[in-house]
N, C-alpha and C positions, 0 to 999 in steps of 0.2 A: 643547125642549132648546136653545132659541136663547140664547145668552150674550150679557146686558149688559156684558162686559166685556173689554177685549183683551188684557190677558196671561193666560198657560194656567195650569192648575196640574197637578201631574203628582201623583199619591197611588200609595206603594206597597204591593203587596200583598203578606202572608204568613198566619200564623195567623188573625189577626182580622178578615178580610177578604177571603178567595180563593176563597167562594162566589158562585155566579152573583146570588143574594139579597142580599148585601154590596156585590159589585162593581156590581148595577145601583143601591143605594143610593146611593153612593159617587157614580155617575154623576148620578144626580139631584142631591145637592149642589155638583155643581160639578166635579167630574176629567174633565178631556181627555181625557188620556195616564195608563196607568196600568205602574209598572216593575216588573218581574219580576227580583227579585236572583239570582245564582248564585251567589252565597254562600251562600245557604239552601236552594237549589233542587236536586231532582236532575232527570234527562229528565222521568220518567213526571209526576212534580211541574208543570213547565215547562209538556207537550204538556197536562196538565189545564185549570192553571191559563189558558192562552192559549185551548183552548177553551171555557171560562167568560166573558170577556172576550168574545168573537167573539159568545155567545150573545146574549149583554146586547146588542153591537152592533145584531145583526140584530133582536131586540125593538123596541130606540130608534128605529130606521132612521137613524142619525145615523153617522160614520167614525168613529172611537175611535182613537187610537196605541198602540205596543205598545214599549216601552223593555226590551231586556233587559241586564242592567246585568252584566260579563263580573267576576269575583273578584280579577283579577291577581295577580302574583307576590304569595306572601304569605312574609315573615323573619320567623323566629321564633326564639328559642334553643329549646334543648332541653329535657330536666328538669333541674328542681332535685329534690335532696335534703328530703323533708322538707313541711313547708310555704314551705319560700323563704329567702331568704336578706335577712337588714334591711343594706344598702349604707347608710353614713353619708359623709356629707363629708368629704373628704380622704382617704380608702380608697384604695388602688390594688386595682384588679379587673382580671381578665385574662378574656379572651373566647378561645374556643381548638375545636379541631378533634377533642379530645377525645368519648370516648361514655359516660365517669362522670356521675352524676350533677353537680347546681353545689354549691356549696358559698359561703360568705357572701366568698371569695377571688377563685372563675373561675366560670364558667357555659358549657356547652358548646353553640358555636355554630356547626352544620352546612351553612353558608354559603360556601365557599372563594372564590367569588367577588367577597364583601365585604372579604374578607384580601388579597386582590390588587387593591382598587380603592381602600383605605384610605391614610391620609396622614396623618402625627404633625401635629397639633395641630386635626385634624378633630372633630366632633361624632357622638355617638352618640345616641340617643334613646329609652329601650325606655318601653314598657307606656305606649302613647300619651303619651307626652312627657315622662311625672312622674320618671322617672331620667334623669337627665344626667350622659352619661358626655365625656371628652375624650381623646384618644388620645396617648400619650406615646411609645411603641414600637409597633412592627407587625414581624410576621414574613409570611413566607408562610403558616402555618397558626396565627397568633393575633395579639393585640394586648392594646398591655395600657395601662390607662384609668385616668384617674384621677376620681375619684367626684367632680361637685358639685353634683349636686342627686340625695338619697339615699332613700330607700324601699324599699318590702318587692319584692323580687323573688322573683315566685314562675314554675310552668312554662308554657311555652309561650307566653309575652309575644313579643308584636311588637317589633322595632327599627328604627328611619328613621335614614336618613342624609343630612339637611338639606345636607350640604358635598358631597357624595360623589355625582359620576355614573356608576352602578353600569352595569359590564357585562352587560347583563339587560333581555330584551328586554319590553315590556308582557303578552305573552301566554305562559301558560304552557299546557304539554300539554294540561290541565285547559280553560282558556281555547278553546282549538282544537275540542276536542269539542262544549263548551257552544257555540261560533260556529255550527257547524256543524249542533247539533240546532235553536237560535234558525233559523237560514237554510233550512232544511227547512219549520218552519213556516209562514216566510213573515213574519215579526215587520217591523215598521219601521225601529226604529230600535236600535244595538245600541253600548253604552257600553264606553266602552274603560279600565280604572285605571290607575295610577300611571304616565300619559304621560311620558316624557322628552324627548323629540324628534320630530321632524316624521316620521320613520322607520317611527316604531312607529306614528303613525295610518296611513303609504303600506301596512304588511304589513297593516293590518284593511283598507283599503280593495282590496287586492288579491284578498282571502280573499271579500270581500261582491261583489263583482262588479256592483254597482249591486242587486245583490235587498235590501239593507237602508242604511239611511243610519248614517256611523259620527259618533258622538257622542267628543267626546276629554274626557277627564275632567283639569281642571288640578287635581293635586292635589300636586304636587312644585316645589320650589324650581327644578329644572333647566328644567322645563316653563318657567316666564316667563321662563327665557334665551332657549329659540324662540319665544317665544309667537307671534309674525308666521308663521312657517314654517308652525307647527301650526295655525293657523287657516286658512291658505289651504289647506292640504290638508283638514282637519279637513270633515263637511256642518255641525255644528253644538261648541260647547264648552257645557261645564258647572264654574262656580264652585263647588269641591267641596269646601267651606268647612270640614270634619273633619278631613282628613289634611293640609291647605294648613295649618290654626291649629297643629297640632303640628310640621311641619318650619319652619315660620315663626314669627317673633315675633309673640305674639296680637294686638299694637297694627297691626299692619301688614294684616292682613286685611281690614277693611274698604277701605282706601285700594286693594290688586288688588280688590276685586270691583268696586269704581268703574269702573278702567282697565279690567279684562278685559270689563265690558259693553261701554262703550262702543268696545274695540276688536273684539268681536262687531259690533255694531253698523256701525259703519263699513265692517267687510265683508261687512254685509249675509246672516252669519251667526246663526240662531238661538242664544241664549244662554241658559244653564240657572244658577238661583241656587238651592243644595240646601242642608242638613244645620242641622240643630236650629232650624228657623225656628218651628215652636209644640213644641219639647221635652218643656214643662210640659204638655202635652197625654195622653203619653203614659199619666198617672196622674190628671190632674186635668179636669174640664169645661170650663172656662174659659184663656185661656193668662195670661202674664205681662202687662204693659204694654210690656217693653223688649221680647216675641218681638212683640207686633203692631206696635210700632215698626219691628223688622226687616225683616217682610213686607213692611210698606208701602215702606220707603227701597229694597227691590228693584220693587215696582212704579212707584213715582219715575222712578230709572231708566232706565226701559224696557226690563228684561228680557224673553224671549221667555215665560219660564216661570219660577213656582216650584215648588218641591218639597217632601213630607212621605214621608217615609221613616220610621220607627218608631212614627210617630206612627200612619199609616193601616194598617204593618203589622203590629205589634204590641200597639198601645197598646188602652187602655180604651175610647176615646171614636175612633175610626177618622170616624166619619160627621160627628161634632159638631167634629172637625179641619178637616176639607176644607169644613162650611159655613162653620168661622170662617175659614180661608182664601178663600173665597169673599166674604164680608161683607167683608172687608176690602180687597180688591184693587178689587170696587164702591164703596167711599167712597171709594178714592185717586183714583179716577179721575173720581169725580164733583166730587170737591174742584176749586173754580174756583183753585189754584196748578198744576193738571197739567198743563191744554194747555201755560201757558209752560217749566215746567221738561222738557215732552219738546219742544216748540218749539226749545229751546236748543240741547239736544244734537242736533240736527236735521243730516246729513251732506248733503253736497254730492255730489251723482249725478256715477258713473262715468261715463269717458268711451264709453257702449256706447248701444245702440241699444234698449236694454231699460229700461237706467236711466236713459235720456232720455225716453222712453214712461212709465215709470212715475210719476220728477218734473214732466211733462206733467199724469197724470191726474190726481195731486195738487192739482197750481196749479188745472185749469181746474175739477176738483171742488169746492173750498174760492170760487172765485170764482162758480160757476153758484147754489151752496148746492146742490149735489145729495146726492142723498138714499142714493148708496151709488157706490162702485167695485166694477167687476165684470171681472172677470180670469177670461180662458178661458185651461186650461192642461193639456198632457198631463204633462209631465216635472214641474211644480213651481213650474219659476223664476220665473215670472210671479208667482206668489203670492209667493215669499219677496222679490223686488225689489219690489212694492208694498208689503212688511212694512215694506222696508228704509227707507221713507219717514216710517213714523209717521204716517199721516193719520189725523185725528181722527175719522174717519167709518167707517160699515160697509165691511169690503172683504170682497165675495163672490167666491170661486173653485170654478169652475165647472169638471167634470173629468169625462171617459167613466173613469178610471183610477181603480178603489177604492185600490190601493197608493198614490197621489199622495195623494189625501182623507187617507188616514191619516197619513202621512207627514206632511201640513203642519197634524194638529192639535196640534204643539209648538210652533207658531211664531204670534207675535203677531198680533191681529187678524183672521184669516182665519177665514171661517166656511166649511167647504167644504159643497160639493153635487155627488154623482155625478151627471152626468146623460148622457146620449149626447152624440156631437160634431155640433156644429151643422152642416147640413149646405149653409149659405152663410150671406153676410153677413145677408141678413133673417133669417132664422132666427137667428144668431146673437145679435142684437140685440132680435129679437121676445121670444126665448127669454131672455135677461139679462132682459128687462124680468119677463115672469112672474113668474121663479125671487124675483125679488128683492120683487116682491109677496106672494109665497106666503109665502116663509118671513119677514115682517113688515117688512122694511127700508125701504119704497117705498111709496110710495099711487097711483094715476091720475094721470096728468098731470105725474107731478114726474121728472125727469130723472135721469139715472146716467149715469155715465161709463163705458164697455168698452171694458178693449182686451184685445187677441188678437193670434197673428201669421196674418200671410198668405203664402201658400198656408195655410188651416186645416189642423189637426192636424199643420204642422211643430215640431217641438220646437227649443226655447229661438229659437225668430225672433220675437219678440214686436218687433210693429211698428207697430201699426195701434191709433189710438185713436177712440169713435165717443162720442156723443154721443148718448142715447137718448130718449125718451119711453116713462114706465110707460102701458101699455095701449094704445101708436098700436103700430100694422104696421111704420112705417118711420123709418129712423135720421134725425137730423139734424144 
C-alpha cells in the first residue's frame, strides 16, 4: 500500500461505496482519506459507515483519514404552487415572510435573517445560480427583485447571497449534533461549509478540542475577504469549487484556486481541491480530456489533496474513478515539468526553529542524494513543516500516535508509520534507518536524513537533524 505519489486523494462514500468490500477497493486503487457527508448521513449511518473504514484499516495495516464533512446552514424558499413558477426577465418578484404557497409573482422565504441583512441593489441567486435575482426594495419581512436571468422556479430551491454577509453562523443545530457524534468516534478530520470569517472556524475549533483537526471549506465570497485570518486559524482549507462557481463569476475560479493554494501553502497548511474534478465519471468509464486536465493543473500546483465526491459516492464507476485519479496524479508528477513548476512555488522557511530544521533537511537531503526524510513526530508538525517544503524525495513520518498517522494522511507527501517512540538517539536513528528499508524507500548503505526534537517525545520542539546510514547502528 506504498504510494508512488505525493498528493492525496480523498474519495467519498455513499450508496455505491460504503461497504467494507468497496471501501477496501477503493483503498487499493489509490484513496487516502475517505469523507463521510452529513448531508446524506444520519448517526447510526455515520457510526456504520466509520466502522467499515477502521475495518479495512486494520486489514491493510496502513492509517486511513476520516473527513466528516458537517451540512451547514442550508436557505431555501419554501413551496411553490404547483409545479413552479417560469420567472422571465424583467419580472418584478418579491421574496416575503408569507406561508402561501409561491406563485410566478412572490415565493415565500422563511429566512428573516436574510431580510435584515439584504441591501437594494444586492444579488440574489436561487437554484444553484440559474436565477438571478437583483434587489430593488427590501422591507423587514420581504424584498422585492427584479428578475434577470429567469427560469423555472420550482420548491425548496437553494438561494446564495454573493453581496450579502449574512448574520448566520457556519454551524447549525443540526451541525452540532453531527460535530459531536463525528468527535465520539474519534473521526480526523471534520469540514466546516459555507465559512464566512475567521469566527466560525475559532467556534469548530473550540467544540473539537484538539480530538479532530477542523478543515474550513472556502466556498463564499466573504470567505476570500478573510482568507488570511481563516487560514491561520483554520488546521487545514479546502477549494470548494461548487458553491464558490455559483456566488462567483465562473471565469474567476480558476484564478482563487491558484491563490488559495498557494496561500495554503505558504502557511504551510494542508490544502484540499474538490468538486466535479472527473464529473463525467459519475455515468461514464472513462472521464473528459478537460476533467483530466483539471486533476492534473491541481496536482501542478501542489495541492495537498484532490477530491471525488459523487463520483465515488454515488456514481456508476466509484473504483474506475479514484484509479483514473490515481493514474493521473502518477503522470503529473513523473512529467519531467513538475520538479520545476513545484520548485517555483517553493516558500521561504518561517522564522522558527522547526522550519529552519525542516529547510535544513531539505537542502542537505537534495545535496547528500539521500534516499528519504524521516520525521519522528507525536503531535503532527514535523510532518506537515517537512510537507511544507515540497521535497522531491520520500518523507517518512514516524509516530507512537495512530490519531497523528491518520491525521496526516491528507497532507502531501507523508507516508506515515505507527511505531513506538524511540527510546534515544540510537534507537531513534537505528530505527529511521529500518522503517525506511522495510517499507521500500532506502537500500543498505544509502543515507536518510532525521529529524526529531529533543528531549524525545516533546511536542512541536523539533530541533535536531541527524544524518543516517541504512543498516549501520550509529548516526553520522
Amino acid at each position: 500500500m506504498i504510494r508512488r505519489r505525493n498528493v492525496k486523494i480523498i474519495a467519498t462514500l455513499g450508496p455505491a461505496s460504503d461497504t467494507p468490500e468497496m471501501i477496501r477497493a477503493l483503498s487499493d486503487a489509490g484513496a487516502d482519506v475517505f469523507r463521510l457527508n452529513m448531508s446524506h448521513l444520519d448517526h447510526p449511518g455515520l457510526r456504520r459507515v466509520h466502522a467499515a473504514v477502521r475495518e479495512v484499516e486494520a486489514d491493510i495495516g496502513r492509517p486511513i483519514g476520516i473527513l466528516v464533512d458537517l451540512q451547514g446552514p442550508k436557505l431555501r424558499i419554501a413551496e411553490m404552487t404547483g409545479g413552479g413558477a417560469v420567472l422571465k426577465p424583467g419580472d418584478r418578484f418579491r421574496l416575503d415572510m408569507e406561508t402561501v404557497p409561491g406563485t410566478r409573482t412572490r415565493a415565500p422565504l422563511p429566512h428573516p435573517e436574510i431580510f435584515a441583512a439584504l441591501a437594494e441593489g444586492q444579488m440574489l441567486l436561487l437554484d444553484d445560480g440559474r436565477i438571478r435575482l437583483r434587489v430593488v426594495a427590501r422591507g423587514d419581512d420581504f424584498a422585492d427583485t427584479e428578475v434577470l436571468v429567469g427560469g423555472t422556479l420550482t420548491s425548496r430551491k437553494g438561494i446564495s447571497l454573493p453581496d450579502t454577509l449574512l448574520p448566520v453562523k457556519a454551524m447549525t443545530e443540526k451541525d452540532r449534533r453531527d460535530f459531536d457524534a463525528a468527535l465520539d468516534l474519534g473521526v480526523d478530520w471534520v469540514a466546516l461549509s459555507f465559512v464566512q470569517r475567521a469566527d466560525d472556524v475559532a467556534e469548530a475549533r473550540k467544540i473539537a478540542r484538539g480530538r479532530a483537526a477542523v478543515l474550513a471549506k472556502i466556498e463564499k465570497p466573504q470567505a476570500l475577504e478573510h482568507l488570511n485570518e481563516i487560514i491561520d486559524i483554520a488546521d487545514a482549507i479546502m477549494v470548494a469549487r461548487g458553491d464558490l462557481g455559483v456566488e462567483l463569476p465562473l471565469e474567476q475560479v480558476p484564478g482563487w484556486q491558484k491563490r488559495l493554494i498557494r496561500a495554503a501553502r505558504r502557511a504551510g497548511k494542508p490544502v484540499v481541491v474538490a468538486t466535479q474534478m472527473l464529473e463525467s465519471m459519475i455515468s461514464a468509464p472513462v472521464p473528459t480530456r478537460a476533467e483530466v486536465s483539471d486533476v492534473a493543473t491541481a496536482v501542478f500546483e501542489g495541492a495537498d489533496a484532490i477530491m471525488l465526491s459523487a463520483e465515488s459516492a454515488a456514481g456508476q464507476y466509484p473504483v474506475e474513478s479514484v484509479r483514473m485519479m490515481n493514474r493521473v496524479a502518477q503522470s503529473v508528477e513523473a512529467d519531467p515539468t513538475y520538479p520545476g513548476i513545484i520548485y517555483a512555488q517553493r516558500n521561504e522557511p518561517e522564522a522558527t526553529g522547526a522550519d529552519a530544521i525542516s529547510a535544513a533537511a531539505h537542502s542537505v537531503a537534495d545535496t547528500l542524494k539521500a534516499a528519504a526524510i524521516v520525521c519522528w513526530t507525536n503531535s503532527g508538525s514535523t510532518g506537515l513543516r517537512a510537507a511544507r517544503e515540497r521535497p522531491l524525495l520520500p518523507i517518512i513520518v514516524l509516530t507512537p500516535v495512530t490519531a497523528t498517522a491518520r491525521r496526516l494522511a491528507l497532507v502531501w507527501g507523508l507516508h506515515c508509520v505507527v511505531t513506538e517512540d524511540a527510546r534515544d538517539l540510537e534507537d531513534l536513528s537505528d530505527r529511521a534507518g529500518r522503517i525506511a528499508f522495510s517499507e521500500g524507500f532506502a537500500q543498505p548503505g544509502q543515507r536518510i536524513v532525521v529529524t526529531a526534537g529533543v528531549p524525545l517525545g516533546t511536542p512541536g520542539a523539533t530541533n535536531m537533524l541527524r544524518v543516517s546510514y541504512v543498516g549501520r547502528q550509529r548516526g553520522d
